[in-house]
Phi, psi and omega in degrees: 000142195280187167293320180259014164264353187291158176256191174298299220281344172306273193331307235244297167352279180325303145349323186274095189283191191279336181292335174292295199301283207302339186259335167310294169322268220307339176268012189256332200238050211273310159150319198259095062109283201299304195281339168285354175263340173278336167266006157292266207287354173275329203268314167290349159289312206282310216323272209336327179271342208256152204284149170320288189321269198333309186271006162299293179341306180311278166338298200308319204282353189265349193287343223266152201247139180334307169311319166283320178311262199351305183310307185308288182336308161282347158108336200293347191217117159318126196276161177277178178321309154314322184243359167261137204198150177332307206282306168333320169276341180275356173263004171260309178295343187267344177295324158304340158265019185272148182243115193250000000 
């Protein structure tokens, strides 16, 4: 396949190194239905852009098991101190453009 028969979603895959590719899995395949779709559709926009210190970050916030994440996630429960970071607002602020 030439280069220019390639689609975008190729390119930017190829692109994509494997700690990206493995927290993209992990963020469609999380256990809880609900978090895999905000962290799932946050990650397929966001990965590709985000800076290391972001996918540290990133990481760290996929480590947190679903039952505490969620309540933050929906806003019902303020994230503490320790887990709040750039990339957690950016997963709060993109979740008002999600579509389910």
């Amino acid at each position: 396949m030439t280069e220019t028969m390639r689609s975008d979603a190729d390119l930017a895959d190829e692109k994509m190194d494997a700690r990206r590719k493995k927290l993209l899995f992990r963020s469609w395949h999380r256990g809880m239905r609900e978090m895999d779709l905000v962290l799932g559709q946050f990650a397929d926009r966001e990965m590709a852009s985000l800076t290391d210190d972001e996918i540290d970050q990133y990481e760290s916030l996929l480590d947190i098991p679903d039952t505490e994440f969620l309540p933050i996630v929906t806003g019902e429960k303020q994230a503490p101190a320790d887990m709040d970071c750039p990339v957690l607002r950016k997963i709060l602020a993109s979740r008002h453009s999600m579509k389910f």
